[in-house]
LOMIKE-86401 format. One record per residue: x, y, z of N, C-alpha, C in turn; residue number from 1. Coordinates in pm, whole numbers, m for minus. Layout:
<rs>
> X Y Z X Y Z X Y Z NUM .
...
</rs>
This chain:
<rs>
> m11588 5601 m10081 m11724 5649 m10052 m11737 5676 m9903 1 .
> m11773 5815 m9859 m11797 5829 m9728 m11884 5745 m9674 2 .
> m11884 5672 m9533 m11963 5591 m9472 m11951 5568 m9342 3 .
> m12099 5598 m9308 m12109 5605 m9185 m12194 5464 m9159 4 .
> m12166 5392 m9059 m12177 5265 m8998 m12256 5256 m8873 5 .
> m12362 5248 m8941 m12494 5262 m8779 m12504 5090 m8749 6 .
> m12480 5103 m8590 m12477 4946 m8515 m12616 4935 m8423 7 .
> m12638 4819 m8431 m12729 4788 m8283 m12660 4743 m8179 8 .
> m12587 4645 m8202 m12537 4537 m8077 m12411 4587 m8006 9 .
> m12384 4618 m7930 m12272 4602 m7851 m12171 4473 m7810 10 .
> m12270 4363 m7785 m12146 4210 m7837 m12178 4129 m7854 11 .
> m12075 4016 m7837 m12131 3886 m7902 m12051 3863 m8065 12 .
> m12108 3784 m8145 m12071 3749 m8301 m12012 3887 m8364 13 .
> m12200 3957 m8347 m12203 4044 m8441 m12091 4118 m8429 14 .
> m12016 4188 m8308 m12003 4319 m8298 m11851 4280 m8363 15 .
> m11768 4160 m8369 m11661 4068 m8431 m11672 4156 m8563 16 .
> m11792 4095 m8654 m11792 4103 m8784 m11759 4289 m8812 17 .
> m11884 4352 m8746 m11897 4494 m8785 m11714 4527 m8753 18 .
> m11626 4458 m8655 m11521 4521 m8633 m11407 4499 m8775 19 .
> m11447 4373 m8827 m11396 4334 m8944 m11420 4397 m9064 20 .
> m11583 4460 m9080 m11610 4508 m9188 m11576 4648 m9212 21 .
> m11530 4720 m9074 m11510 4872 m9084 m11380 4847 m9069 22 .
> m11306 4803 m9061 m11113 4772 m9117 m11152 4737 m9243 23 .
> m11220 4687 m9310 m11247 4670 m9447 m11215 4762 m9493 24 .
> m11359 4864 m9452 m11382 4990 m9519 m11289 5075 m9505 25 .
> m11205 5120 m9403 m11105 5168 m9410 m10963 5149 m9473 26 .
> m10927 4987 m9536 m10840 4932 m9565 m10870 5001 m9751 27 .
> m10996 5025 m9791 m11032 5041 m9890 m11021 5202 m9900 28 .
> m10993 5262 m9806 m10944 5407 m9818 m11074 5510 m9791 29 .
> m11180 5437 m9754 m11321 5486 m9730 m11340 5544 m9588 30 .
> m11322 5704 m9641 m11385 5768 m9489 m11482 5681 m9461 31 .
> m11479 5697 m9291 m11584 5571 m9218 m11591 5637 m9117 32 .
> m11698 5649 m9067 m11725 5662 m8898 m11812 5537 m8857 33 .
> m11845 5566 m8719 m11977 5469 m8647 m12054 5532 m8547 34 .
> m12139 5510 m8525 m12238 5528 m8452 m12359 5475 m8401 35 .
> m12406 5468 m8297 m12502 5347 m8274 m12663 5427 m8322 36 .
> m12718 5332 m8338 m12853 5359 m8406 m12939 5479 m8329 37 .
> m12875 5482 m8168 m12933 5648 m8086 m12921 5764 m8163 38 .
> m12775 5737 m8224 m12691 5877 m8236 m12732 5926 m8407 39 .
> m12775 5846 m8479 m12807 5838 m8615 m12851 5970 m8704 40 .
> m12911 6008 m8611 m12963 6189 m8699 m12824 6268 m8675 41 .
> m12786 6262 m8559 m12692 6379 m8498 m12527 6369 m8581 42 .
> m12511 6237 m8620 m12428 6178 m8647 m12374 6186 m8789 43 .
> m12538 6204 m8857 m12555 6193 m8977 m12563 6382 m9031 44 .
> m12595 6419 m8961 m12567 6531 m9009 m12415 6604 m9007 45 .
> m12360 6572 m8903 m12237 6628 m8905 m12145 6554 m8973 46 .
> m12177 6392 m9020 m12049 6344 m9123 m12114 6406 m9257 47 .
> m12219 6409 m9284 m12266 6440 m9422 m12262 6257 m9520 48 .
> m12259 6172 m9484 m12250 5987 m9579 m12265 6056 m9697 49 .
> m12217 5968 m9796 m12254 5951 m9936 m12344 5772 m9864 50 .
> m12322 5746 m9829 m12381 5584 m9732 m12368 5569 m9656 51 .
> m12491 5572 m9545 m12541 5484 m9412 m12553 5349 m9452 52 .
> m12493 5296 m9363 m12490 5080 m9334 m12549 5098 m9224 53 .
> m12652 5082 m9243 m12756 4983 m9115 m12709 4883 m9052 54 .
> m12633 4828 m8987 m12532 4683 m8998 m12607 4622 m8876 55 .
> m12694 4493 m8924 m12782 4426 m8849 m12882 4466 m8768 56 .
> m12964 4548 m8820 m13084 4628 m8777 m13155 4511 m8625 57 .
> m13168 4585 m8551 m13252 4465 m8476 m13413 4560 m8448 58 .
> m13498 4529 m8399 m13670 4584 m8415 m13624 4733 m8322 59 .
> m13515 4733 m8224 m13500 4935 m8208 m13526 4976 m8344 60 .
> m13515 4954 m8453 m13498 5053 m8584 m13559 5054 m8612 61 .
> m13748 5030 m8546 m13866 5035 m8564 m13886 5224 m8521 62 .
> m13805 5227 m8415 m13849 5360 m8320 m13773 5467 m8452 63 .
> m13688 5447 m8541 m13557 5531 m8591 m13642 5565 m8725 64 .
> m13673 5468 m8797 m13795 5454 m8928 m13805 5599 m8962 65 .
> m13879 5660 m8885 m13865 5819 m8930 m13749 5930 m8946 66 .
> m13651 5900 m8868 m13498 5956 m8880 m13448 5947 m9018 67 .
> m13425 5729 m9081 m13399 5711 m9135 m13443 5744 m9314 68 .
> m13561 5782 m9270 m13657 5865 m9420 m13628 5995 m9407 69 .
> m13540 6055 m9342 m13503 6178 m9399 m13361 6195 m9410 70 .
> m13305 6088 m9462 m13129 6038 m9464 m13141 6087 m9615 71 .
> m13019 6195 m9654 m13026 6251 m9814 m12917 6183 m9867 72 .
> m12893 6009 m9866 m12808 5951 m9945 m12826 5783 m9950 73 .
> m12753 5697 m9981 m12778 5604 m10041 m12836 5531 m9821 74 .
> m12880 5453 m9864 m12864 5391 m9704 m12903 5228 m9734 75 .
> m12790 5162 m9670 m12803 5014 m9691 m12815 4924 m9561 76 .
> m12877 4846 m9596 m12900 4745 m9483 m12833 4623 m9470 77 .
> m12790 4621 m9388 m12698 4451 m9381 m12735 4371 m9255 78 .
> m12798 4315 m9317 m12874 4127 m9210 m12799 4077 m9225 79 .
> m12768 4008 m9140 m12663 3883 m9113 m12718 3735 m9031 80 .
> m12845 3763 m9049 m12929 3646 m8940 m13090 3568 m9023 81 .
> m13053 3678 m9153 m13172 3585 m9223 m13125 3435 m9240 82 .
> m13273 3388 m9214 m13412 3463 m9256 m13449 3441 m9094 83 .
> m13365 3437 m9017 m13467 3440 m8888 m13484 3527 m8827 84 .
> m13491 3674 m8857 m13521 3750 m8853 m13529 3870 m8954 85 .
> m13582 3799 m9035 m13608 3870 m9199 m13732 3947 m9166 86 .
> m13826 3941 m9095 m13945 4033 m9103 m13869 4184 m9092 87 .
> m13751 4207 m9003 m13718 4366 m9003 m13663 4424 m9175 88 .
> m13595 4343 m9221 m13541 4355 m9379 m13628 4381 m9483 89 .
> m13780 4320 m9446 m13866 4335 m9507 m13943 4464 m9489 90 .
> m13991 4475 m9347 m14031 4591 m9345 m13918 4730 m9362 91 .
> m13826 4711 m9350 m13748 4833 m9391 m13742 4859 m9530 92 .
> m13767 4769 m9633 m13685 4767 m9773 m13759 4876 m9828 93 .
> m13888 4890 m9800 m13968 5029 m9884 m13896 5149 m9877 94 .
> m13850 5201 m9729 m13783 5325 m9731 m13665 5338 m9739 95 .
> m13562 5206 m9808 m13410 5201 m9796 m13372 5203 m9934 96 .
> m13223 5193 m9931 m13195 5176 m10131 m13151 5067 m10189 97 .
> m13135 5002 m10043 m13013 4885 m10075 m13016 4788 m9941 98 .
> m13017 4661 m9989 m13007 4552 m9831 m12916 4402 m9917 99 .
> m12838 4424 m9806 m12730 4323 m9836 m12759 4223 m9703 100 .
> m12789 4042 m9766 m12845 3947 m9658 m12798 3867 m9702 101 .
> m12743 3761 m9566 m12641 3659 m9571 m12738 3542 m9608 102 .
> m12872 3528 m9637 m12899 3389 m9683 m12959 3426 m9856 103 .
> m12954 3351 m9929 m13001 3354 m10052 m13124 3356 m10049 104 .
> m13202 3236 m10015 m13371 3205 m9981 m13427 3388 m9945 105 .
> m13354 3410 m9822 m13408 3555 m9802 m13399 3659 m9971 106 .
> m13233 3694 m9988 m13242 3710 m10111 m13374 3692 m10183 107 .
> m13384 3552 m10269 m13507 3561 m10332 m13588 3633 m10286 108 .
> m13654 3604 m10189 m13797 3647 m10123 m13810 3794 m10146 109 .
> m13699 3848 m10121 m13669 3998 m10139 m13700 4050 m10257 110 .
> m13658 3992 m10335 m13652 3979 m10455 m13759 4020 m10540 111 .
> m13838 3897 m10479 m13964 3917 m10588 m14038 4016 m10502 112 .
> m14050 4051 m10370 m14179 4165 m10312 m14114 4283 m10354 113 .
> m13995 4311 m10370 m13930 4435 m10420 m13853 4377 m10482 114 .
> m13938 4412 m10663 m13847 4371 m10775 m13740 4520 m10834 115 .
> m13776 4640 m10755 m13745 4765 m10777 m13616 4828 m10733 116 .
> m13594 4761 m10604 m13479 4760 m10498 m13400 4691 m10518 117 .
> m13236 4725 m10498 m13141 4711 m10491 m13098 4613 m10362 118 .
> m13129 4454 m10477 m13085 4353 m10295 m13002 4257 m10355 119 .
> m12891 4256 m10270 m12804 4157 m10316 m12778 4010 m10173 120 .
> m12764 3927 m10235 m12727 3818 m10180 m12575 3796 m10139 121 .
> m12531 3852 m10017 m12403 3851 m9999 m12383 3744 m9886 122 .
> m12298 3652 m9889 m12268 3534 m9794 m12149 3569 m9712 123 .
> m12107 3515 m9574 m12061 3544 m9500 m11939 3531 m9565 124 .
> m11771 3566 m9465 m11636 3564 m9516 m11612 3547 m9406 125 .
> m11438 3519 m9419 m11368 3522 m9328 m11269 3664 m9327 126 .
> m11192 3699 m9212 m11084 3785 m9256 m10962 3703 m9196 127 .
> m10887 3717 m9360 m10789 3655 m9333 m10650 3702 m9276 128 .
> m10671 3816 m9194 m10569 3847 m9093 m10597 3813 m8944 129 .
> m10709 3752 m8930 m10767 3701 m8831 m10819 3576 m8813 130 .
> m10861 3503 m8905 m10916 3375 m8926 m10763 3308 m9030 131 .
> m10656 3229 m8911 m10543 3159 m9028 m10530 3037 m8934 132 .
> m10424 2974 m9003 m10400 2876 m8922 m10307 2898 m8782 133 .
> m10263 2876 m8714 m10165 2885 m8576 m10109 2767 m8491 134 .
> m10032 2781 m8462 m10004 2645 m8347 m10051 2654 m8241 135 .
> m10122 2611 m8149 m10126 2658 m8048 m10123 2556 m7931 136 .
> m10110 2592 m7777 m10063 2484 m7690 m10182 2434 m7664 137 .
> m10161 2294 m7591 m10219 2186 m7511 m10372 2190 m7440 138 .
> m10393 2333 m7405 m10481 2339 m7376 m10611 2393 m7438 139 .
> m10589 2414 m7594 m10668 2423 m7706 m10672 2323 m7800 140 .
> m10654 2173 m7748 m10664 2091 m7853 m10746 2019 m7822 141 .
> m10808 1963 m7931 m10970 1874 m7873 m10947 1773 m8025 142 .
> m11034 1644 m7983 m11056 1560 m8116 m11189 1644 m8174 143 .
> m11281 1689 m8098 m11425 1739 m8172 m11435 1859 m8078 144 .
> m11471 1948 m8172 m11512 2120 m8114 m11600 2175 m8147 145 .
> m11690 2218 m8042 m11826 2306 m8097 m11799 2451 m8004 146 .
> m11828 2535 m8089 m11834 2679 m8039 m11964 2728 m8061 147 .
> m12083 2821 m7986 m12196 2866 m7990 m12351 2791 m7886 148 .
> m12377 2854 m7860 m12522 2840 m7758 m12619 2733 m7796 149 .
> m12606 2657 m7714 m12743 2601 m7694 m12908 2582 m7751 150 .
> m12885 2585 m7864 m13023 2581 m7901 m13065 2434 m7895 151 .
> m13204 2418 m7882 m13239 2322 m7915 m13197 2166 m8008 152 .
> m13196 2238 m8129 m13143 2126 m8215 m12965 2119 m8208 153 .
> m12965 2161 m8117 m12780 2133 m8118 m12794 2074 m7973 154 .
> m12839 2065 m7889 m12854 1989 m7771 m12904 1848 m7830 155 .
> m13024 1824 m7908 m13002 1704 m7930 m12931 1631 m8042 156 .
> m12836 1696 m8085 m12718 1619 m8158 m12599 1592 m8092 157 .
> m12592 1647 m7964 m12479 1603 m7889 m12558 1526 m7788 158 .
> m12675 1508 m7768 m12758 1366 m7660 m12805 1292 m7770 159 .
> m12805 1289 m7892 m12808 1195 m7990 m12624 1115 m8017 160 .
> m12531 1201 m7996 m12414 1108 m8040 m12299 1151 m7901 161 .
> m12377 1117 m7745 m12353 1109 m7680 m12200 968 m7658 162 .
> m12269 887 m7676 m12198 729 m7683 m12104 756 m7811 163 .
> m12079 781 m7928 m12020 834 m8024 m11920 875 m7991 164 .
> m11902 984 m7887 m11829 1090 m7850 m11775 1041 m7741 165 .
> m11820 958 m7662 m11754 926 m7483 m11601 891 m7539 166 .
> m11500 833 m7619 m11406 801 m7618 m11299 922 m7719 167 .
> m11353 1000 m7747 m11352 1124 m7784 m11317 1275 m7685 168 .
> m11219 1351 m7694 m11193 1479 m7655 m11236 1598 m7695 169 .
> m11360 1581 m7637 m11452 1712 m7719 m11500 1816 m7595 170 .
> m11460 1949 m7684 m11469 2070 m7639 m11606 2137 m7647 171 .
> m11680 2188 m7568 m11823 2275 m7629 m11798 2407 m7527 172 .
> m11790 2502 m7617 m11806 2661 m7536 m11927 2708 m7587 173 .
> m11989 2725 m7489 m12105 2804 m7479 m12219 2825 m7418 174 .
> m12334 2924 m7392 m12396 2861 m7286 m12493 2740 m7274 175 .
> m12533 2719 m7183 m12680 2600 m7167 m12576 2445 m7181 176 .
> m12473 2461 m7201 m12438 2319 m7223 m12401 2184 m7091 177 .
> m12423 2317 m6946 m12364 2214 m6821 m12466 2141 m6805 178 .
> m12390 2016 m6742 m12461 1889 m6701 m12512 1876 m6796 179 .
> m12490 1860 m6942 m12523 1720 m7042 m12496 1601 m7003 180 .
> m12606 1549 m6980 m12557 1385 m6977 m12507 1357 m7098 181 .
> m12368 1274 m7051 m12280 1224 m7138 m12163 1294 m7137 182 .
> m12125 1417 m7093 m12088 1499 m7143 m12017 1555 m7027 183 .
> m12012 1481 m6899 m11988 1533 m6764 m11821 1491 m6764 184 .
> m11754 1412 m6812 m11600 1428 m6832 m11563 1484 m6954 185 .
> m11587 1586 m7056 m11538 1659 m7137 m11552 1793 m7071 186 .
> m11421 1875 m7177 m11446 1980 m7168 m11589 2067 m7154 187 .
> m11674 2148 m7084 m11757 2226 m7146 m11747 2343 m7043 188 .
> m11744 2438 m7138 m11687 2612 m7094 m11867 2684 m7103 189 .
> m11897 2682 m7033 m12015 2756 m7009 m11990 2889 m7006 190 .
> m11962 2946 m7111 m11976 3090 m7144 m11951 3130 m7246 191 .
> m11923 3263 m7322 m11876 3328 m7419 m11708 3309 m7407 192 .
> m11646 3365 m7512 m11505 3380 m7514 m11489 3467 m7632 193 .
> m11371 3535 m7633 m11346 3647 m7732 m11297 3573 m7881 194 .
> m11330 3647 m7965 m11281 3573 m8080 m11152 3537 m8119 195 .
> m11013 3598 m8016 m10862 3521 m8051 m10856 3428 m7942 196 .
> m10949 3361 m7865 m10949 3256 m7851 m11039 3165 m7905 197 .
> m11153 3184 m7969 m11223 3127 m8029 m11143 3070 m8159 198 .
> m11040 3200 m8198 m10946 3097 m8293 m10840 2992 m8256 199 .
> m10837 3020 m8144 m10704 2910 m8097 m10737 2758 m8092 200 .
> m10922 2790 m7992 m10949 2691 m8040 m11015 2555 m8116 201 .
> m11050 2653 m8250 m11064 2616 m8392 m10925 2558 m8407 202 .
> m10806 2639 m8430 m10680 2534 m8478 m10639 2454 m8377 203 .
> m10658 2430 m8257 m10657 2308 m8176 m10751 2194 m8199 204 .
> m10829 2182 m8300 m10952 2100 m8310 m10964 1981 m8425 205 .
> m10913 1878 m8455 m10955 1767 m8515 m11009 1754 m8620 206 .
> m11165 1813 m8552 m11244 1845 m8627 m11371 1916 m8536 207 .
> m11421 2017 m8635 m11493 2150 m8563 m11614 2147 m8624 208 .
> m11718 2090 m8558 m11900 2063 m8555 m11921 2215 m8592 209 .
> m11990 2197 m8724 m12068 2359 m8715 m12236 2342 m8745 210 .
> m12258 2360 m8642 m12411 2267 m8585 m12490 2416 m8651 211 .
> m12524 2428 m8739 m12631 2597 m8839 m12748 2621 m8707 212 .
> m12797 2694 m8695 m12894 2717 m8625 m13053 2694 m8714 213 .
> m13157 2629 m8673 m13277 2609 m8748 m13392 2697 m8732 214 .
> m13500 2708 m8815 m13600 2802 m8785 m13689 2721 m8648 215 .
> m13661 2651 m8592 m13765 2553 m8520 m13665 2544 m8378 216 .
> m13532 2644 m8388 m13464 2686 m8257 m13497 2805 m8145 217 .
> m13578 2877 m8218 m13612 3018 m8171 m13714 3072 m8243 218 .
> m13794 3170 m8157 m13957 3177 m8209 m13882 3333 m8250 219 .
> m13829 3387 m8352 m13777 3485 m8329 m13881 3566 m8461 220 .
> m13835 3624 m8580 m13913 3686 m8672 m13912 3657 m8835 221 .
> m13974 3552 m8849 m13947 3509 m9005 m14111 3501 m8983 222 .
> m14210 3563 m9059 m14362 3493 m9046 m14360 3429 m9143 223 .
> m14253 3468 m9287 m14289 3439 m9379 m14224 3301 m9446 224 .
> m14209 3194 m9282 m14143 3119 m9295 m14005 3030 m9393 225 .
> m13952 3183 m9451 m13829 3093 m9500 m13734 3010 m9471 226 .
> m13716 2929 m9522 m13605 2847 m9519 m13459 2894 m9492 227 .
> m13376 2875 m9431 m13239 2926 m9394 m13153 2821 m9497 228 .
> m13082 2852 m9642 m12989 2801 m9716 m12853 2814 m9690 229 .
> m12747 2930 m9702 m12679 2982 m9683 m12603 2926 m9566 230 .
> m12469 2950 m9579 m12356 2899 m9480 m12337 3051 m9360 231 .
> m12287 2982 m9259 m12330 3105 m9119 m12129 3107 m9164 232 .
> m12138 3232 m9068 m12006 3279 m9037 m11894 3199 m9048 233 .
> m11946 3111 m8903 m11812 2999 m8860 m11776 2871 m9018 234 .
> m11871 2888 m9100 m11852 2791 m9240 m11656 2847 m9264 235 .
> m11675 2985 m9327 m11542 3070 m9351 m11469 3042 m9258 236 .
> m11489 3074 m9160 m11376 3098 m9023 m11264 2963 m9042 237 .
> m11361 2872 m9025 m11302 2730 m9010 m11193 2677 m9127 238 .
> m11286 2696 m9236 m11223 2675 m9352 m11046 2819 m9366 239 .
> m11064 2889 m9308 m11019 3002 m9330 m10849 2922 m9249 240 .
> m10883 2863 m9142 m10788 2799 m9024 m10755 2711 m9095 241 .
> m10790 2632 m9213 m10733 2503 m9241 m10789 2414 m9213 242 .
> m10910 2406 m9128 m10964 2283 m9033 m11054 2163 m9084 243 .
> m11085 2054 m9072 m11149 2024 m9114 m11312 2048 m9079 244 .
> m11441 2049 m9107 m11529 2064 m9019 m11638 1955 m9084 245 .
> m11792 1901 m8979 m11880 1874 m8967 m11992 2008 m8979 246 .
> m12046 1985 m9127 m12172 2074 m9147 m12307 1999 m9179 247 .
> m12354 2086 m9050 m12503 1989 m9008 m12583 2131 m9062 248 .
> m12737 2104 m9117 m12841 2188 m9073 m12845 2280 m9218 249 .
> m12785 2231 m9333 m12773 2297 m9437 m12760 2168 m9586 250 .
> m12895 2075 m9568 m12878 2056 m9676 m12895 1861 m9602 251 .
> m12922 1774 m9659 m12900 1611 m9558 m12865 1525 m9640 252 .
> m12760 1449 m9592 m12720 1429 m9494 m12610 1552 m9444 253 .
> m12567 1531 m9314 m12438 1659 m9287 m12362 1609 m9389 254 .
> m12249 1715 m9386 m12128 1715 m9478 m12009 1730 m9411 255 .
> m11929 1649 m9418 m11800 1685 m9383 m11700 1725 m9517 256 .
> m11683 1837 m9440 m11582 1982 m9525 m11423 1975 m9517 257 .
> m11349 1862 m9586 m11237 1853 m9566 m11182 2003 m9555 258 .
> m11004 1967 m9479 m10929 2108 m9446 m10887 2134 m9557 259 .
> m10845 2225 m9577 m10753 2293 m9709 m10648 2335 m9677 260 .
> m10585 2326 m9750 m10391 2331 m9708 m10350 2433 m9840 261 .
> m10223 2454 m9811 m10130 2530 m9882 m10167 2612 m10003 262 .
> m10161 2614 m10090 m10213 2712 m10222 m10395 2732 m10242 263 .
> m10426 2621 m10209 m10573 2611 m10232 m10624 2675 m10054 264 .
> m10575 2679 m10014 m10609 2770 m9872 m10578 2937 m9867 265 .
> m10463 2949 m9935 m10441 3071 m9996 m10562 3153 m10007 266 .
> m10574 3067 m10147 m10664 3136 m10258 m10853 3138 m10184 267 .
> m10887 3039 m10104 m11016 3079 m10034 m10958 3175 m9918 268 .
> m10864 3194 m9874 m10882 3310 m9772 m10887 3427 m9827 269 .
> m10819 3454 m9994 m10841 3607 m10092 m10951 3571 m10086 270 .
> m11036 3512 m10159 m11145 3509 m10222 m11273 3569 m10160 271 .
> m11236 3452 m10018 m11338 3490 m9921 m11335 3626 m9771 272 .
> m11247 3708 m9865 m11233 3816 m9755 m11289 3934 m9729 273 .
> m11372 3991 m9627 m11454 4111 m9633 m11408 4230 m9722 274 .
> m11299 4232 m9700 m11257 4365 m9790 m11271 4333 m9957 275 .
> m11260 4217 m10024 m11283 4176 m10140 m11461 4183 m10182 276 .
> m11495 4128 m10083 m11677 4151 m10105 m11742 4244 m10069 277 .
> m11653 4358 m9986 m11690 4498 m9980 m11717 4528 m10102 278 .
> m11586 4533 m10198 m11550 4625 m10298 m11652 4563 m10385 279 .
> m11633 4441 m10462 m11707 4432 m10527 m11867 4418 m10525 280 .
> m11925 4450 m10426 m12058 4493 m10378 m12104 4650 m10372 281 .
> m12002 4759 m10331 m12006 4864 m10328 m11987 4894 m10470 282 .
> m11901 4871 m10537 m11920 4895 m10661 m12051 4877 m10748 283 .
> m12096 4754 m10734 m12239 4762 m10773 m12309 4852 m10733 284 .
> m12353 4871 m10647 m12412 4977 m10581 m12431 5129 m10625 285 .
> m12296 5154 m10644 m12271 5281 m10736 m12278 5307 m10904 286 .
> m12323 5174 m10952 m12328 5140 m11104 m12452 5232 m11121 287 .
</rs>
């Protein structure tokens, strides 16, 4: 199916995934282009789509709204941040055909205000030519590892198990984390890092905190206060490495997610791979 791949973001998480999901689409033999949400009319006329992917709409696609209502083919939306920012998913769904969202709760909600529309509940993956296990040296190994920013409720779970952790080799990349008390002889990388080191050091890690982000972290766009169910990205990734992990913020008490090894690691890295939940999503689609 021809497809053209309209982006917002330039980096960070997202722009990882969209790079994963258009090797998908291409791995699947699917003319593909991209284009950022500026270029969208100009873009769209000269590929001709059988499908536009909206891929993580952010509120620019408030200004586009009219572009996008005169698109003569299927056009789908893909959130990756519900429900905390589900108000754009919502207001788009009237003039779209199709919205694919990484939390279920959203799902529902979708659901029932547009029982007419085409919405599926698709949960994050890993890709497993990118997310495996590796050896890697000395300076990617930690007893406890957190990767991602500073929010609120993840600041106070590491000044809640401050004393916990002091005899512990724990890593935190990301921003807002300098000068934690407690926290002033561990590792902490105050910044971003690219995602083949972000894998190195996942398989250097013990065990790898995947602290979910909460609606009560950021005043961002849910009015319709849903609940966030659904497992975020790094759930796959981790599991994808073999690792063991700590999952907080999805469900209480946390859970610890033993590693998976040999055949049974296999089989969740097929299972859980973009190009597998492409297909069988696109196929629906076309039913």
């Amino acid at each position: 199916m021809k497809t053209l791949v309209c982006f917002f973001n330039y980096d960070g998480m997202i722009v990882n995934i969209q790079r994963h999901i258009v090797d998908a689409l291409l791995d699947m033999d699917c003319e593909t282009r991209e284009c950022h949400i500026t270029e969208l009319e100009k873009v769209a006329q000269e590929f001709q789509p059988i499908m536009v992917l909206l891929f993580h709409p952010n509120k620019e696609v408030y200004k586009y709204k009219p572009v996008i209502q005169t698109l003569h083919c299927h056009v789908l939306a893909w959130d990756l941040e519900s429900p905390y920012e589900s108000d754009i998913i919502f207001d788009l769904a009237e003039i779209i055909t199709n919205v694919f969202t990484s939390d279920e709760n959203t799902a529902n909600a979708l659901k029932a205000s547009f029982p007419y529309k085409k919405i599926f509940y698709v949960p994050h993956a890993c890709n497993p030519k990118v997310h495996h296990p590796m050896e890697v040296p000395y300076e990617y190994k930690s007893d406890i590892l957190f990767v991602g920013n500073a929010y609120p409720s993840r600041i106070q779970w590491f000044r809640d198990h401050a004393k916990e952790y002091k005899d512990q080799m724990v890593t935190l990349v990301g921003v807002g984390y300098r000068g934690l008390d407690g926290y002033q002889n561990q590792r902490v990388l105050h910044t971003h890092i690219s995602e083949p080191e972000m894998i190195k050091y996942i398989n250097g890690a013990k065990l790898v905190l995947n602290l979910h982000r909460m609606n009560s972290d950021l005043d961002m766009a849910n009015a319709r206060k849903i609940e966030p169910l659904s497992f975020n990205n790094r759930y796959f990734e981790v599991a994808a490495c073999g690792k063991q992990q700590l999952v907080v913020g999805r469900g209480e008490p946390p859970r610890l997610v033993r590693a998976l090894e040999g055949d049974e690691l296999a089989k969740f890295q097929e299972i859980n791979s973009y190009k597998k939940r492409l297909k069988d999503f696109y196929l629906d689609i076309l039913r």
